[in-house]
N, C-alpha and C positions, 0 to 999 in steps of 0.2 A: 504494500500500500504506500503509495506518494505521498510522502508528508511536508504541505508548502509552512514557510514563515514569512508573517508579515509584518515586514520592516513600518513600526509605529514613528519614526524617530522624524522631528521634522526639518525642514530644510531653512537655513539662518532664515530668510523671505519670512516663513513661516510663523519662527519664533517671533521674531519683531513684530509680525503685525498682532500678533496674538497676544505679546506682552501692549501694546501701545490699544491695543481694544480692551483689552483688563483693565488698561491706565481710563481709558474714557469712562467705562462701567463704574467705577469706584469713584468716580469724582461727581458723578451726575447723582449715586445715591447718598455720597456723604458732605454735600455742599448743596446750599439751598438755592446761590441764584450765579450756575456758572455762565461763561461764555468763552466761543473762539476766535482769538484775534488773528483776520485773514485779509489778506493783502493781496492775493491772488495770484504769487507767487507759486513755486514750484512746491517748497516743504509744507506752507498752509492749503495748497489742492491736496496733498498725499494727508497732511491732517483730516482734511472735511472729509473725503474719501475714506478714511477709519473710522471717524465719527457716522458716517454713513451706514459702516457692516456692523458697527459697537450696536446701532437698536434697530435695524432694518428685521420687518417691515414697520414699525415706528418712523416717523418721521426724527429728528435728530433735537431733543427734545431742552437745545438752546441757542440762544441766536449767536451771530456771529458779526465784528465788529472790526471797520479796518478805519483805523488813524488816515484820511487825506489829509496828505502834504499840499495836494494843489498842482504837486509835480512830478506823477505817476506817468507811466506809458500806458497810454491809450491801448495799447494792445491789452495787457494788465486787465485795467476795467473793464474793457468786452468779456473776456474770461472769467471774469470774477462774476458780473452779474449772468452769463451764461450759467455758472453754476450753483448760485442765487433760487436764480428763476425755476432751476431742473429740480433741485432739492425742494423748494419750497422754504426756506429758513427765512427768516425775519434778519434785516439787514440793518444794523446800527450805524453809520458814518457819524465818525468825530473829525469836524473841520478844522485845521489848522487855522484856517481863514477867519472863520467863524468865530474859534478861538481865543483869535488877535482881536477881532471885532469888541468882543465881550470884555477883554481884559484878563482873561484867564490866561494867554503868555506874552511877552513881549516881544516885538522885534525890532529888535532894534537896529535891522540892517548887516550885523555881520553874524549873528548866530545862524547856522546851518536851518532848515525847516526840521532834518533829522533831529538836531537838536529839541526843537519847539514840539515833537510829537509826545513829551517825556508830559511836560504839561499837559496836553490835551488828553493824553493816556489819562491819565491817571484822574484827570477832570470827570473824564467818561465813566470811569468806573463807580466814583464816587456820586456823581450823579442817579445811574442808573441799578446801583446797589449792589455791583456784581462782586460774587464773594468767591469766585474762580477765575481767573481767564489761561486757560489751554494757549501757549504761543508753539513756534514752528521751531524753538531752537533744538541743535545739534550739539553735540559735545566735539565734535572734530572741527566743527568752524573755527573755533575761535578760543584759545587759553581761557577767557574769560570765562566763556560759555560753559570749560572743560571744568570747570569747579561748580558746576550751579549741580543741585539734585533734582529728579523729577517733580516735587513737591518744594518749590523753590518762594519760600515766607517775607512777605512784604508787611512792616510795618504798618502805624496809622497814618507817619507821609508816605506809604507808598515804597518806600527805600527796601534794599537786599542789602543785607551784611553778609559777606562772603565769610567773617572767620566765626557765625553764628548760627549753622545749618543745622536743621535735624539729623539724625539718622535715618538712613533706607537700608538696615539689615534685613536680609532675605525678603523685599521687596516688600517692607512694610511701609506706609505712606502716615504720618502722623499732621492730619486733616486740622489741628486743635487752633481756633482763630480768637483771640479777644475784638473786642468794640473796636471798627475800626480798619480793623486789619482785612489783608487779603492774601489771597495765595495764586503764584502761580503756577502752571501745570505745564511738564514737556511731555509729551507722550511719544516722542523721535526721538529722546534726548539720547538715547542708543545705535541708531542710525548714523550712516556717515551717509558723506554723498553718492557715493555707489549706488549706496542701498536703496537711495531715493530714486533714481534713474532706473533701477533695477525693478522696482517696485510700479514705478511710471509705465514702463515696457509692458509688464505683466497682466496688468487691470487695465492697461490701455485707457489710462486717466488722459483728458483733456486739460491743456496747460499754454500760456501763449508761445503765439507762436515763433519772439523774439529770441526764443530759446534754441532756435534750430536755423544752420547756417543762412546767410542774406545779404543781399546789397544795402550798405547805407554808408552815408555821407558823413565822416567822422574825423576829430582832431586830436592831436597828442596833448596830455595836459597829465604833468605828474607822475608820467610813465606808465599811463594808460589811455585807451581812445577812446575816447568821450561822444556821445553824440550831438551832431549839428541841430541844436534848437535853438526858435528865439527864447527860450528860460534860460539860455547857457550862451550867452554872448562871449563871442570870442575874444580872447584877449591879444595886447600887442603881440607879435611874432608868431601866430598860431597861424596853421592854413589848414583847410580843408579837403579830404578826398577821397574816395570810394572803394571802399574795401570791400571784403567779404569777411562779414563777423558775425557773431554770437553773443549772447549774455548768458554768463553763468548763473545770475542772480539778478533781480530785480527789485530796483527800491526807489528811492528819488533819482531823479532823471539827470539832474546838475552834480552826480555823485556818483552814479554807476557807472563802470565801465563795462566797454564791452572785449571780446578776445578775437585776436583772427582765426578763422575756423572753415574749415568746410562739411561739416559734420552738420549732417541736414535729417538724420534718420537715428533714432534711440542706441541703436545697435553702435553707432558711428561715435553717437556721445560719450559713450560706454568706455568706446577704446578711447578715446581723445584720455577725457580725466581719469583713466586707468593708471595711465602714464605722467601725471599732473604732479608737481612741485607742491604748488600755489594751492590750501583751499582757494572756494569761492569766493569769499568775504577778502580774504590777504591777496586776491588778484585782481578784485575789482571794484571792491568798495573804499570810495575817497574816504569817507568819513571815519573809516578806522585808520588812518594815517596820519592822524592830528599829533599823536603821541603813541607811546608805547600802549601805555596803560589807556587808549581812549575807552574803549569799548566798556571797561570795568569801571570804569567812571561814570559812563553812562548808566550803566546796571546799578551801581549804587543811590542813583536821582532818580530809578524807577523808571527804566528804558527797557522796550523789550526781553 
């Protein structure tokens, strides 16, 4: 008699999503009014997308909330309200603009808008009472990032103390909030960028489409190409001219750069950043180049 064995064990893919839909389940039963801060980027699609199998066929049973800078890629918000509209979630925007309008941040001209999000974040929340927000971070992005834990505890302004973390032994989440406070949640914080490409491929998620090789009109600025917009006025000695590039990431438009690429199909991306130096963030985003320490600066004001 034949006797088969069937291999249970599952494939890394597997685990993560499986760990990061655990992570959604246990936030939504042990926090009263969470949400997801989505931006419509590539890690907050692969979010909504988990949060989507975490209660499917429920609908996804919290809204989701992206900080406008004012100076998003149009591609971005096609995307984003595309999967908006498919899901059915209730869409919160906190306007920077808006913001400024109120007096809730200042600008004063030379602060980044990335900057000015840290305000209005945290405006939002307190506003609208949310006592979770689920973000997109990674633990590979960013040193910063590589210290935060999945259940990542924000004071009553808002602020993360990096040398005052909980514990997450054996993947226990210690939820406990006073007046005030809030918490936020990584559910990728285990994912690197592979894994997100990899996972992209497999679900055949929609994502823009800035992400996949193209023609655009671009300048050197800081030792990355910048794209030709009137929000990013050129400066003395810069010129302009048409490459064929990518974004590895998307955020404010005066601040992302993009890569030369010709990697126009998942498979192709796969290999490009198989072979990558540079994360995303340390290849293309301006605004972690301000300083060493920017980004943990920012985390500490209560930035993503």
């Amino acid at each position: 008699m034949t006797q088969t064995h069937t291999d249970y064990r599952l494939s890394q893919l597997d685990q993560l999503e499986a760990e990061s839909i655990h992570i959604f389940r246990e936030v939504a039963a042990e926090f009263e009014k969470p949400v997801l801060m989505f931006s419509g980027g590539k890690d907050s699609i692969v979010m909504l997308r988990l949060a989507e199998k975490a209660f499917y066929p429920a609908k996804i049973p919290f809204p989701v909330l992206q900080v406008d800078t004012g100076l998003d890629f149009p591609e971005v918000l096609e995307t984003r309200d595309n999967w908006v509209n498919r899901l059915g979630v209730r869409l919160v925007v906190a306007s920077i603009d808006e913001a400024i309008a109120n007096g809730v941040v200042v600008d004063d001209g030379k602060t980044s808008r990335n900057r000015l999000q840290i305000g209005t974040l945290l405006n939002a929340i307190e506003e609208n009472g949310f006592t979770a927000a689920f973000g997109g971070g990674r633990r590979d992005e960013e040193k910063a990032r590589a210290k935060e834990r999945v259940y990542s505890h924000r004071d009553e302004f808002g602020q993360w103390d990096p040398k005052n973390q909980r514990p997450e032994l054996w993947s226990l989440y210690n939820g406990r909030l006073h007046e005030g406070e809030h918490m936020r949640i990584f559910p990728i914080s285990n994912w690197t960028e592979l894994d997100v490409w990899d996972y992209i491929g497999r679900e055949g998620i929609e994502i823009p489409n800035i992400y996949f090789s193209h023609q655009r009109r671009v300048f050197q600025r800081d030792g990355m190409l910048m794209s030709e917009t009137p929000l990013n006025p050129l400066r003395s000695g810069e010129t302009v001219e048409e490459r064929t590039v990518r974004f590895r990431t998307c955020g404010d438009i005066t601040l992302t750069g993009c890569v030369e690429s010709t990697a126009s199909t998942i498979p192709e991306i796969i290999d490009e950043i198989s072979i990558a130096k540079l994360t995303e963030r340390g290849a293309t985003r301006g605004d972690d180049r301000f300083s060493e320490a920017a980004m943990e600066d920012r985390k500490k004001e209560g930035y993503f």
